[in-house]
C-alpha positions as CSV (number, residue, x, y, z in Angstrom):
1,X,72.0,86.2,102.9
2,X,75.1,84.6,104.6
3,X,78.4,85.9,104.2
4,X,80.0,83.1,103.2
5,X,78.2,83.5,99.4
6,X,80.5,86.6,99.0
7,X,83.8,85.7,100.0
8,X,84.9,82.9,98.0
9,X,86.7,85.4,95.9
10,X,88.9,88.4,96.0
11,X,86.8,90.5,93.5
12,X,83.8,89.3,95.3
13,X,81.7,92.5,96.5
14,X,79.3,91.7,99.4
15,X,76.0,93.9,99.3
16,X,77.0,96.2,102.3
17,X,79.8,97.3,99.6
18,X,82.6,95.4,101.7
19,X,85.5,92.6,100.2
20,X,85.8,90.0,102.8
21,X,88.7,88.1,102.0
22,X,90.8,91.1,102.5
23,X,89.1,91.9,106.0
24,X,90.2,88.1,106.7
25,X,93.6,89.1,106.0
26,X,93.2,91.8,108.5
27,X,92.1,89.8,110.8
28,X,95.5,88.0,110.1
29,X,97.5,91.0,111.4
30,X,95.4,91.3,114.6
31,X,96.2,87.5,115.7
32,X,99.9,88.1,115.0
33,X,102.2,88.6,118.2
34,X,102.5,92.7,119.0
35,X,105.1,94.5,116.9
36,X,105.6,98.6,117.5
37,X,108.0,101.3,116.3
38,X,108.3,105.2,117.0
39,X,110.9,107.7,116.7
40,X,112.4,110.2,118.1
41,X,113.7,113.9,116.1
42,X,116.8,112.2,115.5
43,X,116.3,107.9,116.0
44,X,113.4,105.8,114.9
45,X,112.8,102.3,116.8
46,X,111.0,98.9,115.7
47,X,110.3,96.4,119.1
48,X,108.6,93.2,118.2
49,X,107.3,90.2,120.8
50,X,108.5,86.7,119.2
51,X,106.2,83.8,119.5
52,X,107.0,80.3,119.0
53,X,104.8,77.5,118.8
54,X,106.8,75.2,120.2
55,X,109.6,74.2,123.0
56,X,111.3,72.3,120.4
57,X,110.8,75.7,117.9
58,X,113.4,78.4,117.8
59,X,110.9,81.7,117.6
60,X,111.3,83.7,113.5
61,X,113.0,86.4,113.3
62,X,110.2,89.5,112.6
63,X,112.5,92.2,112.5
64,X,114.3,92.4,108.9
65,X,117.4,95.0,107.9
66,X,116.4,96.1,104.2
67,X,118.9,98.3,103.8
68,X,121.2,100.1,105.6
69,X,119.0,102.8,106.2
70,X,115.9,100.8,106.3
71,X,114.2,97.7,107.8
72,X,110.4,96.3,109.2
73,X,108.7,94.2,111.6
74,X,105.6,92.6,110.6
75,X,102.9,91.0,111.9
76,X,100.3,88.4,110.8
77,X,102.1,85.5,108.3
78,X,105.7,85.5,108.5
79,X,106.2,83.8,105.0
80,X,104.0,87.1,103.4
81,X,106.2,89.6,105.6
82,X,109.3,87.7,104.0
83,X,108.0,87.9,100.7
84,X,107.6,91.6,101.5
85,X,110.6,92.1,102.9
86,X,112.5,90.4,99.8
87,X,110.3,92.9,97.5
88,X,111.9,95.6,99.3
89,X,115.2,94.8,99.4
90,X,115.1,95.0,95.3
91,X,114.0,98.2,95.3
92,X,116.4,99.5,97.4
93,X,119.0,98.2,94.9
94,X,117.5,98.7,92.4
95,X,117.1,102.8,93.5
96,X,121.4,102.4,94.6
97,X,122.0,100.9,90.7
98,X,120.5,103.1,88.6
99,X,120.6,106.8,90.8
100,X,122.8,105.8,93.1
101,X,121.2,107.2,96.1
102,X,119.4,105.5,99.1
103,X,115.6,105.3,98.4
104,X,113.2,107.6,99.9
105,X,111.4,105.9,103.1
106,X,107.9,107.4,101.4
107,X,108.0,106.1,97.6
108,X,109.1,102.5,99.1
109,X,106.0,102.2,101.0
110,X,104.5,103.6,98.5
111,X,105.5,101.0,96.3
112,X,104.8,98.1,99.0
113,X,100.9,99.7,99.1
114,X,101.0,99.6,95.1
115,X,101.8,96.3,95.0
116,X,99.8,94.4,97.8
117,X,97.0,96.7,96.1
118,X,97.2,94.2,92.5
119,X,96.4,90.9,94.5
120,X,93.3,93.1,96.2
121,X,91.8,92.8,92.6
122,X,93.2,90.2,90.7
123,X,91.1,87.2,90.2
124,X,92.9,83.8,91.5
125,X,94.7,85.6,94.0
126,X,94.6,86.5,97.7
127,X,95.5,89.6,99.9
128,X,98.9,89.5,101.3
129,X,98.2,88.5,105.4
130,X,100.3,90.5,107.2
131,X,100.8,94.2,108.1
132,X,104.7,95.8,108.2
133,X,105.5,98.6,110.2
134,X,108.5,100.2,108.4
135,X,111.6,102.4,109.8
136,X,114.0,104.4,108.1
137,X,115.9,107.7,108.1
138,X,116.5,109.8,105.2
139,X,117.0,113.4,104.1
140,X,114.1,114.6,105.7
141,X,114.5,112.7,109.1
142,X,113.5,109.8,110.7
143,X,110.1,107.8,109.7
144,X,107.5,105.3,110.6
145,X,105.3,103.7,108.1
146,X,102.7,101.3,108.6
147,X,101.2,99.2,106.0
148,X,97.7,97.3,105.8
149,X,96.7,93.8,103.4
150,X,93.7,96.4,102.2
151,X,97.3,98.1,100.5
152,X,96.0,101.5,102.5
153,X,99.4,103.0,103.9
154,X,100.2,105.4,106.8
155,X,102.8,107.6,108.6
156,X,102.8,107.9,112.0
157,X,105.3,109.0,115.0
158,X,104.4,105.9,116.6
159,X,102.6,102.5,115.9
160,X,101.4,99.5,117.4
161,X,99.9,96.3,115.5
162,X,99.2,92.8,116.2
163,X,97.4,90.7,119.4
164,X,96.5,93.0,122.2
165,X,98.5,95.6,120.3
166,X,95.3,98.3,121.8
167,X,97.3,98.5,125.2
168,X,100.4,99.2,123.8
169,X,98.8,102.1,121.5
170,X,97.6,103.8,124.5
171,X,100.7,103.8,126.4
172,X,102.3,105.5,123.0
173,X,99.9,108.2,122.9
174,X,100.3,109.4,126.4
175,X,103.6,109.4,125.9
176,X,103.8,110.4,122.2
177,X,104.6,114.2,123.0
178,X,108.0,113.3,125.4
179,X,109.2,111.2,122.4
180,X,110.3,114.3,119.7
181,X,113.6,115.1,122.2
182,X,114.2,111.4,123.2
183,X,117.8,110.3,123.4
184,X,118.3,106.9,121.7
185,X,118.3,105.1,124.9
186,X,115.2,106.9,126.3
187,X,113.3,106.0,123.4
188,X,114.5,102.2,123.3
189,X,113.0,102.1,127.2
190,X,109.9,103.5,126.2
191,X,109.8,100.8,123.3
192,X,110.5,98.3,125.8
193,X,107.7,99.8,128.1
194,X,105.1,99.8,125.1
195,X,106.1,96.2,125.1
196,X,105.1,95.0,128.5
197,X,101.9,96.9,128.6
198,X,100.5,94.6,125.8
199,X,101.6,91.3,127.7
200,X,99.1,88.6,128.2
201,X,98.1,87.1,132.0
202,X,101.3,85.0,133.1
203,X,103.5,86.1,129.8
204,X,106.9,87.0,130.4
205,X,109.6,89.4,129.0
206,X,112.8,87.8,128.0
207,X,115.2,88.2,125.7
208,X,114.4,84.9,123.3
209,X,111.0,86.3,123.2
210,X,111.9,90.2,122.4
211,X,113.4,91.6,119.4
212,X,114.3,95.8,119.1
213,X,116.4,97.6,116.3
214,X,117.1,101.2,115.9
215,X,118.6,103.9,113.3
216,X,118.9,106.8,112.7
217,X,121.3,109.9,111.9
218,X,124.5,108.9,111.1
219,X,123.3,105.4,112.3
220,X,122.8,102.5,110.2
221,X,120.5,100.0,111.4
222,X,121.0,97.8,113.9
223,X,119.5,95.1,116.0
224,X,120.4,94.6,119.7
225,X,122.0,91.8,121.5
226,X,120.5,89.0,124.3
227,X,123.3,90.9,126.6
228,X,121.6,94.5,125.7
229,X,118.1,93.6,125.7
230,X,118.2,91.9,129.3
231,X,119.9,95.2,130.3
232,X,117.1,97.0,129.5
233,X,114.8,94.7,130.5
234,X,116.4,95.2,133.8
235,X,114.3,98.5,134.3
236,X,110.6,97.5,132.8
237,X,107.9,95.3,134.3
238,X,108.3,92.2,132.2
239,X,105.8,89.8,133.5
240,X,102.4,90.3,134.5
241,X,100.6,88.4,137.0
242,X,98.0,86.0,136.2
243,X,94.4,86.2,136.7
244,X,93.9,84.6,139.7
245,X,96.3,86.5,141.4
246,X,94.6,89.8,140.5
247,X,91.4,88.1,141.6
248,X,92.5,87.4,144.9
249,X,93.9,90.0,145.4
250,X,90.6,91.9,144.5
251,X,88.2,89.2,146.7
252,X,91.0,90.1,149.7
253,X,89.9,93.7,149.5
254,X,86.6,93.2,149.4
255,X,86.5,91.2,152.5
256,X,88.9,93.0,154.4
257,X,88.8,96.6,153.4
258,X,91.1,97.8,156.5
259,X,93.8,95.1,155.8
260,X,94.2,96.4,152.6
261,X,94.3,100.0,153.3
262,X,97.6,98.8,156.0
263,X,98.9,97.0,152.9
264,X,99.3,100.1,150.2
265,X,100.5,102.4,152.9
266,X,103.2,100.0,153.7
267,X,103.9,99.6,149.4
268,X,103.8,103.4,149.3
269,X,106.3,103.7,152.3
270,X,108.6,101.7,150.4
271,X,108.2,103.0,147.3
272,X,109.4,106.7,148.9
């Protein structure tokens, strides 16, 4: 049997018991540009990596305010996240017109999940192709929520989706136990860090390419500036070298084994 005969439709089932169309749209998520967030006891933190097609193409936006108290990044198709995005700005007002109270971090993804969970079973339709991660802060402290096209929802203390995304997930949990008594700026560096560790051979760090907000207590959110994200950049490694430099590099120890003994003694006498 080929797997094409089972995914002409959402309510398709395959044999092996699996939907395809909606692990297409995961696949969506994964070829999307990296986009992380984590928080802090008192700060949460969204980071995203902008890609544009184009010279001639101003990069999207992929960090969105909600509400004040709310936003999300996304990854996968920008025109779903937007779609999203709009969804959830309703239901914040909607929560402000009729109990006139900020909405709880938890029942809005909640209700994201519920509804990219109808167009998982609804014939005519397809999956929603893109994953949020979602920040907020309310009565019980900051949070990070991330949320799939299956419509399966998590919370997490920290996150990272999207291309080559694996890196930056591995940098986040060694970290993950320094980043409960971060100070705001502390925990924007080790966003920008997360960043930079999921960079691809010869891609650089700049600030047209990055995006970062924040909030938290007593903070509404808020997205930096060029002038504040190259100050931080200032501090992180935000280019990695290419292939062939790494390979030479290798071939030239290989060959000479004593030459390059001399040369990390010299790069750890300068580092002291």
């Amino acid at each position: 049997m080929f797997r094409n005969q089972y995914d002409n439709d959402i309510t398709v089932w395959s044999p092996q018991g699996r939907i395809h169309q909606i692990e297409y749209a995961m696949e969506a998520v994964k070829l999307g540009s990296v986009t992380i967030a984590l928080k802090s006891k008192h700060y949460a933190v969204v980071a995203a990596m902008k890609r544009s097609s184009s010279k001639l193409i101003k990069s999207q936006h992929k960090i969105m305010e909600i509400d004040e108290h709310v936003a999300c990044a996304m990854s996968g198709l920008l025109a779903d996240g937007q779609q999203l995005a709009k969804f959830m700005r309703t239901e914040c007002l909607d929560s402000k017109w009729s109990f006139d109270t900020p909405l709880a971090i938890e029942r809005l993804a909640r209700t994201v999940a519920n509804k990219s969970q109808r167009y998982t079973q609804t014939y005519g339709r397809r999956p929603y192709g893109v994953g949020l991660l979602v920040i907020g802060y309310d009565d019980l402290g900051p949070h990070v929520f991330q949320t799939c096209p299956s419509a399966n929802y998590y919370e997490c203390e920290a996150m990272a989706i999207g291309s080559r995304s694996q890196s930056a997930r591995t940098y986040l949990e060694r970290n993950l136990d320094a980043f409960k008594t971060c100070t705001l700026e502390e925990l924007i560096t080790y966003a920008m860090h997360a960043l930079s560790n999921s960079l691809a051979n010869d891609q650089e760090m700049t600030k047209e390419n990055v995006e970062l907000g924040f909030l938290g207590k007593d903070t509404s959110f808020r997205k930096l500036t060029d002038v504040e994200i190259e100050a931080y950049l200032q501090n992180v490694e935000t280019k990695k070298p290419s292939r062939n430099v790494q390979d030479a590099d290798q071939q030239r120890a290989t060959d000479d084994p004593a030459a390059a003994e001399e040369s990390a003694q010299g790069e750890e006498g300068s580092m002291q």
